[in-house]
C-alpha positions in Angstrom: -38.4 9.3 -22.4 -40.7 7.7 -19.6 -42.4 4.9 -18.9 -45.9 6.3 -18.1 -47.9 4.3 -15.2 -51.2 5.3 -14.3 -52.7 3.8 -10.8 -56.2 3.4 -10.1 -56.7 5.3 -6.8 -59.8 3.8 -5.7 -57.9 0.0 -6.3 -54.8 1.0 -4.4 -55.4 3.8 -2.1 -51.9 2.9 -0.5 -50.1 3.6 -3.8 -51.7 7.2 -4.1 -51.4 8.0 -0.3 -47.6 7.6 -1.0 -47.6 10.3 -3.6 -50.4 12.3 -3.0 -47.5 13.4 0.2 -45.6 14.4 -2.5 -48.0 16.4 -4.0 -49.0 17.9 -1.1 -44.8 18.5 0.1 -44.1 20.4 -3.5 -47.7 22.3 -4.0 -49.1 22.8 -0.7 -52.5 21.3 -1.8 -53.5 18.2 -3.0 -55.7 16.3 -6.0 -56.4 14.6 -8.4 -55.5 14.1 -11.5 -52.6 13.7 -10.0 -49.1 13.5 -11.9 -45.3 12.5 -10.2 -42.1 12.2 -12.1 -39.9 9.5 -10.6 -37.0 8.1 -10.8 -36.3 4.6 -11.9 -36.6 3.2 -7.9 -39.5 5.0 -7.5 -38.6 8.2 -5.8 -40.4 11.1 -6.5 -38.6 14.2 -7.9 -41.7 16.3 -9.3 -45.1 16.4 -8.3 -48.3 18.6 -9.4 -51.6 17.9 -9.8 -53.9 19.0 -13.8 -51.7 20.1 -16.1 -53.0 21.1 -19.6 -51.7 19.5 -22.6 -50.5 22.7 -24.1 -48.5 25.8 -22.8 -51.2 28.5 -22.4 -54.2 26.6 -21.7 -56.7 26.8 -18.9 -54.0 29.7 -18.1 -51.4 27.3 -17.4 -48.2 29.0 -18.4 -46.6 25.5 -19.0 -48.5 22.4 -20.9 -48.0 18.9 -19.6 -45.8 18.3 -22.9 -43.5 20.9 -22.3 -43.1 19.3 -18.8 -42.2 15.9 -20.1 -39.6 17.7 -22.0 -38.3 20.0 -19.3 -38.2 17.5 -16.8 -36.8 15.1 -18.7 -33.4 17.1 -19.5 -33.0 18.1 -16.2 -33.1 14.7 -14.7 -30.1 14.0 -17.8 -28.4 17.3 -17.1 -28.7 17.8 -13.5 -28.7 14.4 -11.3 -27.3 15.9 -8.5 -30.5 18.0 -8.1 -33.0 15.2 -8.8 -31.7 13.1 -6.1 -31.4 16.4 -3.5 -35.2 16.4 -4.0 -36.1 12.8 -4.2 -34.5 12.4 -1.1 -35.9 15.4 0.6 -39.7 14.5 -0.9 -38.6 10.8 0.7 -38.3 12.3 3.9 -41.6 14.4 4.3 -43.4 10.9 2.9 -41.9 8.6 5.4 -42.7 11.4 8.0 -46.2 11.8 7.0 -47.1 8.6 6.6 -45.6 7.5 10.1 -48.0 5.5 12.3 -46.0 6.9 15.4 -46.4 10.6 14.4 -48.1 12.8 17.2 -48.4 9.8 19.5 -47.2 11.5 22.6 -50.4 13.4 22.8 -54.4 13.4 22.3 -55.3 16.1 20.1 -57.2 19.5 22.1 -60.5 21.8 21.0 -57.2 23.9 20.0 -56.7 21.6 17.2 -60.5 22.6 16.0 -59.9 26.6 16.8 -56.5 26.2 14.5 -58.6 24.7 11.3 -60.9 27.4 11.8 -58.4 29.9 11.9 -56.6 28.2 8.7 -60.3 28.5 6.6 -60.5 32.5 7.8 -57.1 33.1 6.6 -57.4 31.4 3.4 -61.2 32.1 2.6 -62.5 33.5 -0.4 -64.8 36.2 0.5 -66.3 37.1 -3.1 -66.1 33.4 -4.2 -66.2 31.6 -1.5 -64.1 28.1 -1.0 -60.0 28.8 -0.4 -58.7 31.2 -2.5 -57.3 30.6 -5.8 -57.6 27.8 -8.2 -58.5 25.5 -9.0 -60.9 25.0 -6.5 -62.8 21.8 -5.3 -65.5 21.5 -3.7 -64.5 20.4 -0.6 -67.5 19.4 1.4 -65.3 18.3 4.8 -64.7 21.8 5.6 -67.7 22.9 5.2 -69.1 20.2 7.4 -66.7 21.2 10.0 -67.7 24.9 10.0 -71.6 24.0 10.6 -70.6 22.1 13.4 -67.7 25.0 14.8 -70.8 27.3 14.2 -72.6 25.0 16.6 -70.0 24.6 18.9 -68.9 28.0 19.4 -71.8 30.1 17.9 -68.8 31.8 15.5 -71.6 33.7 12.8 -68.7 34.0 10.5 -68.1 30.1 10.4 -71.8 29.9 9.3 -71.5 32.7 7.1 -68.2 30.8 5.1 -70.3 27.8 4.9 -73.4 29.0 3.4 -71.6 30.9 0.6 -69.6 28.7 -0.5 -72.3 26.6 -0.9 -74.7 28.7 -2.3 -71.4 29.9 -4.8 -70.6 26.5 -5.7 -74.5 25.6 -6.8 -74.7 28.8 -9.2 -71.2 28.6 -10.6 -70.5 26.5 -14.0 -69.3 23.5 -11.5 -72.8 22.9 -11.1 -75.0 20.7 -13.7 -77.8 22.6 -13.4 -79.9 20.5 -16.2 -78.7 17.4 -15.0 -78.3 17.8 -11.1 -74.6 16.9 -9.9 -71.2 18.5 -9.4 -68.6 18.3 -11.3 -65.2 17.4 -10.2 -63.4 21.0 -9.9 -63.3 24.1 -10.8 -60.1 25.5 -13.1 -61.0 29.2 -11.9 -61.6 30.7 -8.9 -65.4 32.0 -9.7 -66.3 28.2 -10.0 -67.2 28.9 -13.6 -65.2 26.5 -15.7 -65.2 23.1 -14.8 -63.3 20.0 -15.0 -66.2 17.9 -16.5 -65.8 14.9 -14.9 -68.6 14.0 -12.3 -67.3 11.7 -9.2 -70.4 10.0 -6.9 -68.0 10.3 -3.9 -68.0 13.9 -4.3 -71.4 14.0 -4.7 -72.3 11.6 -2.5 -70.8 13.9 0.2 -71.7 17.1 -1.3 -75.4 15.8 -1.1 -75.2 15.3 2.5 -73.4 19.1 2.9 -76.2 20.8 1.6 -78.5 18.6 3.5 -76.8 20.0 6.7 -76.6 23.4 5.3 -80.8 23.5 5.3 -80.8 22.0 8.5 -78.8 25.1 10.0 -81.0 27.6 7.5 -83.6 26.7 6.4 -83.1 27.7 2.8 -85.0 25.7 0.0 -81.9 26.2 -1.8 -79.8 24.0 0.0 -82.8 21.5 0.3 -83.3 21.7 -4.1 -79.9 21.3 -4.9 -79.8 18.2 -2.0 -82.9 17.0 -4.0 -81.1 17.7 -7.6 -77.8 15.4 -6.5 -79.6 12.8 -5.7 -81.7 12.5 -8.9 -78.6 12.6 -10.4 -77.1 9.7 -8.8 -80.8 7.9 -9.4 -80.7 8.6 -13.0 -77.4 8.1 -14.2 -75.4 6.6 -11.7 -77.2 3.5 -10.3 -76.9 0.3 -11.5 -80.5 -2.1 -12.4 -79.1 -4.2 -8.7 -79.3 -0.7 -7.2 -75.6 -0.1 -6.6 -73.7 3.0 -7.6 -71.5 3.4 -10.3 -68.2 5.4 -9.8 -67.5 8.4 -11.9 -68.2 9.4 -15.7 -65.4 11.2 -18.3 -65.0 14.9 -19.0 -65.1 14.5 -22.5 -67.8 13.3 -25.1 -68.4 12.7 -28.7 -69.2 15.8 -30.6 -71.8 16.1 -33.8 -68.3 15.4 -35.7 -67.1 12.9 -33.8 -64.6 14.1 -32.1 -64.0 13.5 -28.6 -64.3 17.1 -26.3 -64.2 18.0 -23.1 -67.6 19.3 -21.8 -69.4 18.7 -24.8 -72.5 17.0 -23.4 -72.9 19.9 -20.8 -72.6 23.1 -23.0 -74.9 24.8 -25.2 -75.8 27.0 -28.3 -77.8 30.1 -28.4 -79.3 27.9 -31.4 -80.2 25.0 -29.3 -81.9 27.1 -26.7 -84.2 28.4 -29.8 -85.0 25.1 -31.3 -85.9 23.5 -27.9 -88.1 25.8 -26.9 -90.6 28.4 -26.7 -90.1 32.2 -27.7 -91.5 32.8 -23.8 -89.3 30.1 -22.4 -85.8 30.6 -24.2 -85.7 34.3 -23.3 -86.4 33.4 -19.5 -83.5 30.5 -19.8 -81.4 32.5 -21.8 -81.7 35.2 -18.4 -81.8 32.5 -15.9 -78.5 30.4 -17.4 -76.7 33.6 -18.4 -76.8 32.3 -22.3 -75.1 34.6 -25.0 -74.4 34.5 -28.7 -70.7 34.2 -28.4 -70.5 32.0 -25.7 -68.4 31.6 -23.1 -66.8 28.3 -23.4 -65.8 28.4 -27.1 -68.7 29.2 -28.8 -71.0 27.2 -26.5 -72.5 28.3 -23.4 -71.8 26.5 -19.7 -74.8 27.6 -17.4 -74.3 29.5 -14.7 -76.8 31.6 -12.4 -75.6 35.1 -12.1 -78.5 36.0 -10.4 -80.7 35.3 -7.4 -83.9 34.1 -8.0 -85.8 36.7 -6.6 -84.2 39.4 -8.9 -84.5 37.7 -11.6 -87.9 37.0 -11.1 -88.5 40.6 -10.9 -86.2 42.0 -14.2 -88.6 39.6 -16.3 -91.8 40.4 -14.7 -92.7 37.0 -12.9 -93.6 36.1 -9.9 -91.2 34.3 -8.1 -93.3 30.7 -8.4 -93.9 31.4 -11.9 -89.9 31.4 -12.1 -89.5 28.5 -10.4 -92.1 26.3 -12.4 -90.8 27.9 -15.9 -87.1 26.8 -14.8 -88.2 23.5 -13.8 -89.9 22.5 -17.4 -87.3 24.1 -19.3 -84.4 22.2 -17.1 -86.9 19.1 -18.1 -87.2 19.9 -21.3 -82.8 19.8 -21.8 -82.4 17.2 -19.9 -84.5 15.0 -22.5 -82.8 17.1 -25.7 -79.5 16.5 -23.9 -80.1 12.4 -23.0 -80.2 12.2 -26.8 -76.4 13.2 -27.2 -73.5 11.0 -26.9 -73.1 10.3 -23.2 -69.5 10.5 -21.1 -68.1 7.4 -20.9 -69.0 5.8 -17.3 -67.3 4.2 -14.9 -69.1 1.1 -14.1 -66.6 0.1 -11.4 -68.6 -0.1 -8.2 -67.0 0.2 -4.6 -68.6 -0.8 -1.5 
């Protein structure tokens, strides 16, 4: 039914800035994976961004194959429709992507007081991030409200940042054994993630938190700065010291099958075997670990609690925390280098 053609985005930005307008046109948002339906002259006709492979998935009501299928008898059955909106999705990309758009004048501070007003309307106050999902972790906006919060002394714009942040750093999106974010959330808690780990995102999330401890002071910010960077020094450089570009959601599992999150998640089990009586009951608290699981049977490790409470429901001090969580992240990070790895990305942009 299709000729499928994927395009590397990072290798032709020009290509994706074409359809990404699409995207954005049909969905409101933007990202990637990205996936349009054209026609055979290249006009878009659908756009969206992840779909699942199957209907009821990642509580998608319709699967990417069932898509193929629909899409592909209404572009036999209904022609007239398919080129109404190719033509219209056209329009808004030749509009968008015109150089002589806005010319006639310089933008205001107004421009700045409208974004801000955009994030207040669409902010997540229990979560954090824009409301909905999935949700990225946008580190732009974020920079932008620190400096608003600068500029105009707007508490609230300070008060978007930091939770999102400190949200983002406990959820699931985080790899807290390995330091790193991964590329999206699929909820809007910023539990379940889309495995794959992307050193631009990173590589500006790094400087987001940096910025964030600035403002604060909170050793939070500063740890999880610290944590992204060991990351990239660990797994993403290459022996000339350059950066490699992303690695795959998926991995090999005991049975050799290939599955999405694999290397990241865990068992009640493993947490036993690995370590101490002492130490598995304090990760089991800290990582929120349970014997069903709560990605399949395995576990993806989330902090439900702040440190200080936590400290307090197991009887530690709140040093005493810290240093236990630091050997036990040590200790899974060694178990877990053992495992087949994600497939990386070895491309390297400069």
């Amino acid at each position: 039914n299709y000729i499928a053609i994927k395009v590397d985005r990072e290798e032709r930005p020009d290509v994706d800035a074409i359809y990404m307008a699409a995207v954005q046109a049909m969905s409101g948002t933007g990202g990637w994976p990205m996936t349009v339906w054209l026609t055979p002259d290249g006009k878009p006709f659908y756009a969206g961004t992840y779909f699942p492979p199957r209907d009821g998935e990642r509580g998608s009501r319709f699967g990417f194959l069932t898509m193929l299928n629909t899409l592909k008898t209404i572009y036999d059955t209904q022609p007239d429709k398919v080129a109404a909106q190719s033509a219209e999705l056209v329009n808004i990309i030749a509009d968008s992507l015109s150089p002589t758009r806005g010319r006639d004048a310089l933008p205001s501070a107004q421009v700045l007081h409208q974004a801000f007003a955009y994030y207040e309307t669409r902010f997540d106050a229990t979560h954090g991030g824009l409301s909905g999902a999935p949700k990225f972790p946008s580190s732009l906006p974020i920079r932008f409200l620190l400096r608003y919060h600068r500029r105009t002394a707007n508490t609230l714009a300070l008060q978007m940042a930091t939770l999102t942040l400190e949200k983002m750093a406990a959820g699931g999106m985080y790899d807290h054994v390995g330091g790193g974010f991964h590329r999206y959330s699929t909820d809007e808690t910023w539990f379940v993630p889309h495995f794959e780990k992307m050193l631009y995102d990173n590589a500006l999330l790094a400087m987001a938190y940096l910025e964030a401890y600035q403002v604060t002071g909170n050793n939070d910010f500063l740890r999880t700065t610290q944590e992204i960077l060991r990351y990239v020094e660990r797994d993403m450089t290459s022996p000339a010291g350059a950066f490699y570009s992303a690695t795959d959601a998926d991995s090999v599992t005991a049975q050799g099958q290939r599955e999405e999150g694999h290397f990241f998640t865990w068992s009640v089990a493993q947490f036993d075997q690995l370590l101490s009586a002492d130490a598995a009951r304090v990760a089991k608290a800290y990582f929120s670990i349970s014997e069903p699981g709560n990605f399949g049977s395995r576990n993806i490790l989330t902090r439900r609690q702040a440190r200080a409470v936590l400290a307090d429901r197991l009887g530690l001090s709140a040093d005493k925390l810290a240093t236990a969580v630091d050997e036990i992240t040590d200790t899974l990070y060694h178990a877990r280098s053992q495992r087949p790895r994600p497939s990386r990305d070895e491309k390297i942009l400069t």
